[in-house]
N, CA and C atoms as an extended XYZ file, in Angstrom:
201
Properties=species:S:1:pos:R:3:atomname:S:1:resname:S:1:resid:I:1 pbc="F F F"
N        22.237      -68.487      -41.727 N   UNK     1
C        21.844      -69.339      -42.832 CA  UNK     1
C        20.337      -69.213      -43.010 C   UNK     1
N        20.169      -69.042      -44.127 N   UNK     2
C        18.604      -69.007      -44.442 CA  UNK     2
C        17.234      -70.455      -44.292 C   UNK     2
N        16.622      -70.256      -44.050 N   UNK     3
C        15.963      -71.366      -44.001 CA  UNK     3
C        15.541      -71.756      -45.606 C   UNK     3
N        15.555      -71.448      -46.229 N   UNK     4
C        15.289      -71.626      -48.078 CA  UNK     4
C        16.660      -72.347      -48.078 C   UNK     4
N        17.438      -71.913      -47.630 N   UNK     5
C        19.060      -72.836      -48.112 CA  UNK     5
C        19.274      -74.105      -47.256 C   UNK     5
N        18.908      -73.979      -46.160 N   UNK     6
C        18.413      -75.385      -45.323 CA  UNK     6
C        17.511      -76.440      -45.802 C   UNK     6
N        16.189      -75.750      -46.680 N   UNK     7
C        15.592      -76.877      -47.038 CA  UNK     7
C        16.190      -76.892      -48.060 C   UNK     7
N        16.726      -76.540      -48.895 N   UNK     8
C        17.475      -76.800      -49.963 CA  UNK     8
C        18.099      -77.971      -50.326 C   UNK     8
N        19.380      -77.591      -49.021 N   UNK     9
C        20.438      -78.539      -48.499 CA  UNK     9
C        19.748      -79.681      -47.983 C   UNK     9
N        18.755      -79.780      -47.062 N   UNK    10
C        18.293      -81.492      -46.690 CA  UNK    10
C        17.529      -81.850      -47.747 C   UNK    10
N        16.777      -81.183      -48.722 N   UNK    11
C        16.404      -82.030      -50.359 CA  UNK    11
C        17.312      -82.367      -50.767 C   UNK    11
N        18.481      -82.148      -51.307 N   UNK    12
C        19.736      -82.428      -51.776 CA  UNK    12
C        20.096      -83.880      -51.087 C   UNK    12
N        20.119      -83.829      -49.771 N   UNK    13
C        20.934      -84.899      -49.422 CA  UNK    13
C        19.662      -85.749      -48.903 C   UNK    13
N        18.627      -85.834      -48.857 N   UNK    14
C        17.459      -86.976      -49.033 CA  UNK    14
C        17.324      -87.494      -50.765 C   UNK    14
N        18.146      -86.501      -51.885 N   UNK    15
C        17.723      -87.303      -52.658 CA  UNK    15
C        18.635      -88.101      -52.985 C   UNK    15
N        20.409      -87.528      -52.130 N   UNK    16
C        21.568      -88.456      -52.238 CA  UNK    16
C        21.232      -89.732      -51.425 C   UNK    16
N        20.620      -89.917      -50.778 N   UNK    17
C        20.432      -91.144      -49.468 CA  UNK    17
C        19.285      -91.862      -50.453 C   UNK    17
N        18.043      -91.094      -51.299 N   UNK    18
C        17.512      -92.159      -52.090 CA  UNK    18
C        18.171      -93.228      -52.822 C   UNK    18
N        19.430      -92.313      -53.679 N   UNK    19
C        20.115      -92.548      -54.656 CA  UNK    19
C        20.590      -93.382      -54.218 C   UNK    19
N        21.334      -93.695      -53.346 N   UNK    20
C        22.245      -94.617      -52.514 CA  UNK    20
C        21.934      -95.465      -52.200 C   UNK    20
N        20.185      -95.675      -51.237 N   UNK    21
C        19.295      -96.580      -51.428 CA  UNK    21
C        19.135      -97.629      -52.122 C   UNK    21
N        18.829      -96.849      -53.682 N   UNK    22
C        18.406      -97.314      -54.446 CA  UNK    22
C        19.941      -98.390      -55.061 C   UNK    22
N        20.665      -97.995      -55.334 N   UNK    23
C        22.233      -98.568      -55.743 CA  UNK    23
C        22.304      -99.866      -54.869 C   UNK    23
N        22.020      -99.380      -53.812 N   UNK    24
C        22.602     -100.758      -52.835 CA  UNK    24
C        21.523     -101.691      -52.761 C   UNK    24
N        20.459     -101.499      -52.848 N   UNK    25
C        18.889     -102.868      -53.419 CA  UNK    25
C        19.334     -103.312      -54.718 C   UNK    25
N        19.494     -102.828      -55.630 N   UNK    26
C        19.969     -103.530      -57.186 CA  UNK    26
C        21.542     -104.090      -57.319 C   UNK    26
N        22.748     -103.622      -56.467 N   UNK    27
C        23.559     -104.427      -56.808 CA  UNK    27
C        23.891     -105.172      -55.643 C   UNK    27
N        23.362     -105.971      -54.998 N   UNK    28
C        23.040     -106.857      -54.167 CA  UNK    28
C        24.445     -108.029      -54.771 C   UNK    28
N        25.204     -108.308      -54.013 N   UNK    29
C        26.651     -109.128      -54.331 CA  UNK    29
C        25.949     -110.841      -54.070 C   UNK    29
N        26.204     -111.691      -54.725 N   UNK    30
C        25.908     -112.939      -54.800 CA  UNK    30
C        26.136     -113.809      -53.422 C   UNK    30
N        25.158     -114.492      -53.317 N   UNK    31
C        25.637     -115.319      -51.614 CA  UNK    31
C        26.703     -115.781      -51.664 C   UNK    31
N        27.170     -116.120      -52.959 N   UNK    32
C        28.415     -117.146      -53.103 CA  UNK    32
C        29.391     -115.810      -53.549 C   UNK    32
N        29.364     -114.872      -53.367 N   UNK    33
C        30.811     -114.026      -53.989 CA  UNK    33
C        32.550     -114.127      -53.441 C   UNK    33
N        31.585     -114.973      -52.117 N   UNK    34
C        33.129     -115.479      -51.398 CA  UNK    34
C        34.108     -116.777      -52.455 C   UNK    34
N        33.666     -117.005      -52.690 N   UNK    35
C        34.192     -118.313      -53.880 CA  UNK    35
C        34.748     -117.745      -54.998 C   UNK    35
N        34.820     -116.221      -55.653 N   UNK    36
C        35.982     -116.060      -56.457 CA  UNK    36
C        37.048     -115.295      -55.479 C   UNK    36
N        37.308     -114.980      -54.259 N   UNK    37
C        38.279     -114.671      -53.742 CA  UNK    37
C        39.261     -115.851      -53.017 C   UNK    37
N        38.264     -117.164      -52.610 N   UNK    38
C        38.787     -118.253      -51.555 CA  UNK    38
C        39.852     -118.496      -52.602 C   UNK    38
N        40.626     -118.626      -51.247 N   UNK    39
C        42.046     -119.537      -52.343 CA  UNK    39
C        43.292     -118.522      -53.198 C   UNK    39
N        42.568     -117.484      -53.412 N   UNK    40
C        43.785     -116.391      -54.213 CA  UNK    40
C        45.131     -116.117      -53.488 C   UNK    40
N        45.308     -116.653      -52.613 N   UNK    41
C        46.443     -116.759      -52.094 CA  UNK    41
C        47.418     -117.480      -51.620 C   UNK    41
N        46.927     -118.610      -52.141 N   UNK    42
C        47.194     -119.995      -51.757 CA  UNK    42
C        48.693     -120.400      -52.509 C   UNK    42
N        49.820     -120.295      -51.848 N   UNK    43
C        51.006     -120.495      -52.512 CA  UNK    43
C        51.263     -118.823      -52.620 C   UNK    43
N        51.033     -118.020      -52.218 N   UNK    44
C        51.615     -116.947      -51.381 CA  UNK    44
C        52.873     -116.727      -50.729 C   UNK    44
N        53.973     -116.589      -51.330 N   UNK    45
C        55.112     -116.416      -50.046 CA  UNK    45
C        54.653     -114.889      -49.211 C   UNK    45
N        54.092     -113.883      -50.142 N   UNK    46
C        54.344     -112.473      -49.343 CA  UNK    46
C        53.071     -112.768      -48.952 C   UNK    46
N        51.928     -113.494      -48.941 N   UNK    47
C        50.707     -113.597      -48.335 CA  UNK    47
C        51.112     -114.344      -46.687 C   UNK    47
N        51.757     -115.119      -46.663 N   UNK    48
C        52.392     -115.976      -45.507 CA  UNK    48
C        53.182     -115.379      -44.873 C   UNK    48
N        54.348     -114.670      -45.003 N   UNK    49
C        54.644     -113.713      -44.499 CA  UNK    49
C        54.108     -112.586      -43.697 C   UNK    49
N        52.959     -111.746      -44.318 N   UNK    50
C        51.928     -111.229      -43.787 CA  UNK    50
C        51.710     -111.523      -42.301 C   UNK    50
N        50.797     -112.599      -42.955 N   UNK    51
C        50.086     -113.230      -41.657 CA  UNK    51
C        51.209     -113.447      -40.357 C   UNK    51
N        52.482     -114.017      -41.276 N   UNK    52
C        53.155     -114.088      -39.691 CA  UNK    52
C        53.990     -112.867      -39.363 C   UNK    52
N        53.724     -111.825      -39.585 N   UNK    53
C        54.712     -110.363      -39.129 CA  UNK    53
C        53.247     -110.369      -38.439 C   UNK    53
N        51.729     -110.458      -38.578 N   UNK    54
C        50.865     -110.214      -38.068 CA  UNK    54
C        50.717     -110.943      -36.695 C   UNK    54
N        51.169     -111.707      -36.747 N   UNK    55
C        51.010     -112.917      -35.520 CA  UNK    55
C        52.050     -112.410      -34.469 C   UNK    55
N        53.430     -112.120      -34.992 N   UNK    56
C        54.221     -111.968      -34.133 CA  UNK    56
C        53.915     -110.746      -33.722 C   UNK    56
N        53.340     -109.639      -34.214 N   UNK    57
C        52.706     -108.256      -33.857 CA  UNK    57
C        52.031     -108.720      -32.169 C   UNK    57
N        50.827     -109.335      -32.968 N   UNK    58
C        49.993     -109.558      -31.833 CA  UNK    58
C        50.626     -110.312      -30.422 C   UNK    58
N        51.694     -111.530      -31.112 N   UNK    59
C        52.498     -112.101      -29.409 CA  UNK    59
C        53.267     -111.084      -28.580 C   UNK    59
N        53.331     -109.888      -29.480 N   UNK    60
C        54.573     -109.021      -28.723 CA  UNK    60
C        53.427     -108.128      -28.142 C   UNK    60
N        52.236     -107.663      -28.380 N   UNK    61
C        51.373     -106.933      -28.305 CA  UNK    61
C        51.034     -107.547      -26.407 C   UNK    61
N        50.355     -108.300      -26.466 N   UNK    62
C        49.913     -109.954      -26.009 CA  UNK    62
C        51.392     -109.599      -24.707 C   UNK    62
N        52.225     -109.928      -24.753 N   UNK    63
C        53.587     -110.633      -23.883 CA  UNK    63
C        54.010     -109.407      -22.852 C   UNK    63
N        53.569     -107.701      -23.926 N   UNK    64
C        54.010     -106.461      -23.764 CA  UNK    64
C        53.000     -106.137      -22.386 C   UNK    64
N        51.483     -106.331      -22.298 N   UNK    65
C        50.120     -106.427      -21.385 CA  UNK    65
C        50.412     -107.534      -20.532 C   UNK    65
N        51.035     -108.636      -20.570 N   UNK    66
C        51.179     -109.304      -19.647 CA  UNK    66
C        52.165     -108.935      -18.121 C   UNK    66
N        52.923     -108.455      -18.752 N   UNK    67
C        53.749     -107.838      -17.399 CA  UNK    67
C        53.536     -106.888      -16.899 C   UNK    67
């Protein structure tokens, strides 16, 4: 590999990491952005469900290490 194509390649991706930088300082998500998700699931049957195929995962997980 040439060294002209090396510096090439790390200009390229210092100016992708500026870019990226720069994106993530300006769209900065609101302190409060948790408050349009709280609650979207509230009266959930397949949300409740979830959680408990998740629970019983973990007791069998949990019961399986115990012996």
């Amino acid at each position: 590999m040439s060294t002209g194509n090396v510096e090439e390649r790390l200009a390229s991706l210092e100016n992708e990491v500026a870019e990226l930088k720069r994106r993530l300082q300006s769209e900065q998500p609101a302190s409060d952005a948790w408050k349009k998700t709280f609650g979207m699931f509230a009266d959930d049957d397949g949300f409740d469900e979830l959680l408990d195929e998740g629970r019983a995962y973990r007791d069998e997980q949990n019961s399986s290490t115990d012996n």
